[in-house]
MIDOSE-1310 file (N, C-alpha, C; in nm, 2 decimals, decimal comma, always signed):
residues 77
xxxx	+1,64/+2,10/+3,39/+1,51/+2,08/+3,31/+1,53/+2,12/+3,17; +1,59/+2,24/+3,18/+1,65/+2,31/+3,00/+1,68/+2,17/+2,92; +1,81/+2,10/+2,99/+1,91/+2,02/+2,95/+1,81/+1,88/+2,92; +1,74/+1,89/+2,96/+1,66/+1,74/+3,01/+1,58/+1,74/+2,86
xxxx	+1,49/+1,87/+2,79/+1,46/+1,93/+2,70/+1,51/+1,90/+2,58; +1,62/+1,96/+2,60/+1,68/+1,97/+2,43/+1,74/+1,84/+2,43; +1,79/+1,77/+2,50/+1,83/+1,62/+2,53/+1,70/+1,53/+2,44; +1,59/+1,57/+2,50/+1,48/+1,46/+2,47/+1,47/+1,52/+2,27
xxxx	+1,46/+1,63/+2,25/+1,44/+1,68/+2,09/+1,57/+1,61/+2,05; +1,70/+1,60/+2,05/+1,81/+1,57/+1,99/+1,79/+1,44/+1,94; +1,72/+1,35/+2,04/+1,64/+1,23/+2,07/+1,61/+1,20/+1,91; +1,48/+1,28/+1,94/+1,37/+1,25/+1,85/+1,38/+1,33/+1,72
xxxx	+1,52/+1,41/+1,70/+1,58/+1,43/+1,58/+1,66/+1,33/+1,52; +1,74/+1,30/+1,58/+1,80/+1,15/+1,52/+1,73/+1,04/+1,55; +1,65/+1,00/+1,57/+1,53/+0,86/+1,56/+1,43/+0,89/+1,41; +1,43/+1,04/+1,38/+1,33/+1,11/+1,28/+1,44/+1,05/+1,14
xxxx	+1,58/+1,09/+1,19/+1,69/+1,07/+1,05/+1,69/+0,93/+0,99; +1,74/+0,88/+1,11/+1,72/+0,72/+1,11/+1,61/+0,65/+1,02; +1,50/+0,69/+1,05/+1,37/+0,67/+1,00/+1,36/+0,70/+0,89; +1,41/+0,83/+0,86/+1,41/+0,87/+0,69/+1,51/+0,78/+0,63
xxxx	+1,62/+0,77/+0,68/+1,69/+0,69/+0,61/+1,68/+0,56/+0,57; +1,60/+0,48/+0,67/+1,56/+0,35/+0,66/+1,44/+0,33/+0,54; +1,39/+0,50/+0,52/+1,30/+0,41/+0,39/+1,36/+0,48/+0,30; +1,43/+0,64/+0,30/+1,46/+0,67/+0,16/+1,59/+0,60/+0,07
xxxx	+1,67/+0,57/+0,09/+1,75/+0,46/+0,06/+1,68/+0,38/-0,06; +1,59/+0,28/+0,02/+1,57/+0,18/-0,04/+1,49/+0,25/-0,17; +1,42/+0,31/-0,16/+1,31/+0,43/-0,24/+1,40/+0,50/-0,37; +1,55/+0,52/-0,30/+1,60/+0,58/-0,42/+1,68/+0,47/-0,49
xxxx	+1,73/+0,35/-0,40/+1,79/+0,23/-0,46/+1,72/+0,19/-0,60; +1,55/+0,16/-0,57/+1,49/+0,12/-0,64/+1,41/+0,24/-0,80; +1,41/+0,33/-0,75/+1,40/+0,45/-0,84/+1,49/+0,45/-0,93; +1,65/+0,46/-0,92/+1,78/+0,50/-0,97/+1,79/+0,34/-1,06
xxxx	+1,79/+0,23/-0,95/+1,85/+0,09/-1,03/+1,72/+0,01/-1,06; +1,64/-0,02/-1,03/+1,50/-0,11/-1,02/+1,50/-0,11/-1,17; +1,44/-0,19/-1,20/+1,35/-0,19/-1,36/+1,19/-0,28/-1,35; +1,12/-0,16/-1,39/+0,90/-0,27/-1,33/+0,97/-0,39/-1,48
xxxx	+0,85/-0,49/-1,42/+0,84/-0,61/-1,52/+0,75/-0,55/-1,63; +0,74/-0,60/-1,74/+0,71/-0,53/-1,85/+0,68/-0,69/-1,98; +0,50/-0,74/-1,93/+0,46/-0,82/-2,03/+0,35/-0,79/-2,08; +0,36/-0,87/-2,24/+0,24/-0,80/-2,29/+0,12/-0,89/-2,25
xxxx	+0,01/-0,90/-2,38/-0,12/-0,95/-2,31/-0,12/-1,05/-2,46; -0,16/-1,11/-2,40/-0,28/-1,24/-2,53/-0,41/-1,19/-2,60; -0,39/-1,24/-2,65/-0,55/-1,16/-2,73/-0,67/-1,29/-2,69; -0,63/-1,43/-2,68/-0,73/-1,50/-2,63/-0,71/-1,47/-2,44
xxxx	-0,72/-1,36/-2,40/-0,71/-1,34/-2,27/-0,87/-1,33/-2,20; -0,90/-1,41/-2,11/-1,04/-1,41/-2,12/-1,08/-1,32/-2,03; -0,99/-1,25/-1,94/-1,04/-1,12/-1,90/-1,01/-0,97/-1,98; -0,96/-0,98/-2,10/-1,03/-0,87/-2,22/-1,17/-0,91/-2,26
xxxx	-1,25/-0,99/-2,27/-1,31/-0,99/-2,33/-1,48/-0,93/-2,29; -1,50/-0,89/-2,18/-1,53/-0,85/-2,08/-1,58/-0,67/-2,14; -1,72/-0,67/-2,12/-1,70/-0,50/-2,20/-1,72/-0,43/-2,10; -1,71/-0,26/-2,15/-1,61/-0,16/-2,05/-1,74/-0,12/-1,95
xxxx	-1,76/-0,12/-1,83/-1,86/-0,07/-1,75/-1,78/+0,05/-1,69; -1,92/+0,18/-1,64/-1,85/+0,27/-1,59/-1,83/+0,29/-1,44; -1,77/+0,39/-1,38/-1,76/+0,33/-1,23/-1,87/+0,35/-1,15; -1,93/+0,26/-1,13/-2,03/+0,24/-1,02/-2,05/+0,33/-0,90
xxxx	-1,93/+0,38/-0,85/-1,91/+0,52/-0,75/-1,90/+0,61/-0,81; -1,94/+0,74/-0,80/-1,91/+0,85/-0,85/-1,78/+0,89/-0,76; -1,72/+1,01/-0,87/-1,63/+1,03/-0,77/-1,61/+1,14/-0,66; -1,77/+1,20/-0,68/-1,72/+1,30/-0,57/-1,78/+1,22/-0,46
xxxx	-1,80/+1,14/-0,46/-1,87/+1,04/-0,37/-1,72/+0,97/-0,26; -1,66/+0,94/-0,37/-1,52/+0,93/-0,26/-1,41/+1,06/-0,24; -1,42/+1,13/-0,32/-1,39/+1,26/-0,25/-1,44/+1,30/-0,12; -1,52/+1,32/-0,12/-1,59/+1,35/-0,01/-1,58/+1,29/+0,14
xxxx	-1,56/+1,11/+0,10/-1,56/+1,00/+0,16/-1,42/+1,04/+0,26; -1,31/+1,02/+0,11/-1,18/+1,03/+0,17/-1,16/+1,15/+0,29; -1,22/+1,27/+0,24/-1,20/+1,37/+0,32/-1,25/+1,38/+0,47; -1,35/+1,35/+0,45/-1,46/+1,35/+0,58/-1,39/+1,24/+0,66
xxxx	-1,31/+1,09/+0,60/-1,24/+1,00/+0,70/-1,08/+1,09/+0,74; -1,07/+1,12/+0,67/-0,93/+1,19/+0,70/-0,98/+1,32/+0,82; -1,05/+1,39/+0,82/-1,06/+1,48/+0,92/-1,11/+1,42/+1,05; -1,17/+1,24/+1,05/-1,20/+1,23/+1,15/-1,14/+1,18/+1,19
xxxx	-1,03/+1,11/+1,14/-0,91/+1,05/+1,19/-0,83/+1,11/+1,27; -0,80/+1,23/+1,24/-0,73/+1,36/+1,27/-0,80/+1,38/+1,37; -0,90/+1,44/+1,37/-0,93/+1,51/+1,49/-0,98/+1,44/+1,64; -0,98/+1,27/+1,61/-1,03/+1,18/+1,68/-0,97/+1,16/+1,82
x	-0,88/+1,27/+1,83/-0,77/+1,24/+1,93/-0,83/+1,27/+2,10
């Protein structure tokens, strides 16, 4: 039963590695060599022209939001 135990964690220690390594890799590939695209804008751009509104939601409104979905998410089990 011991054996059966530490068998099953070894398991799910290397499936955990595996897993990290399948995304961190690519995450440090693109960190280290990647370069973002980088263009400027037009001045006849017709979505600048557009004036500045402020946000419609407040933010403790999604604060709040976020939090209250996250603990029910969690605890929904």
């Amino acid at each position: 039963m011991a054996n059966e135990i530490i068998v099953i964690q070894i398991r799910k220690v290397i499936l955990d590695v595996i897993l990290l390594n399948c995304i961190g890799w690519p995450i440090l590939f693109l960190f280290l060599w990647g370069s973002a695209y980088q263009r400027g804008f037009f001045c006849n751009d017709t979505s600048l022209i557009h004036p500045y509104h402020e946000s419609t939601v407040p933010s403790w409104t999604l604060y709040i939001t976020g939090i209250a979905l996250n603990c029910v998410v969690v605890s929904s089990k």
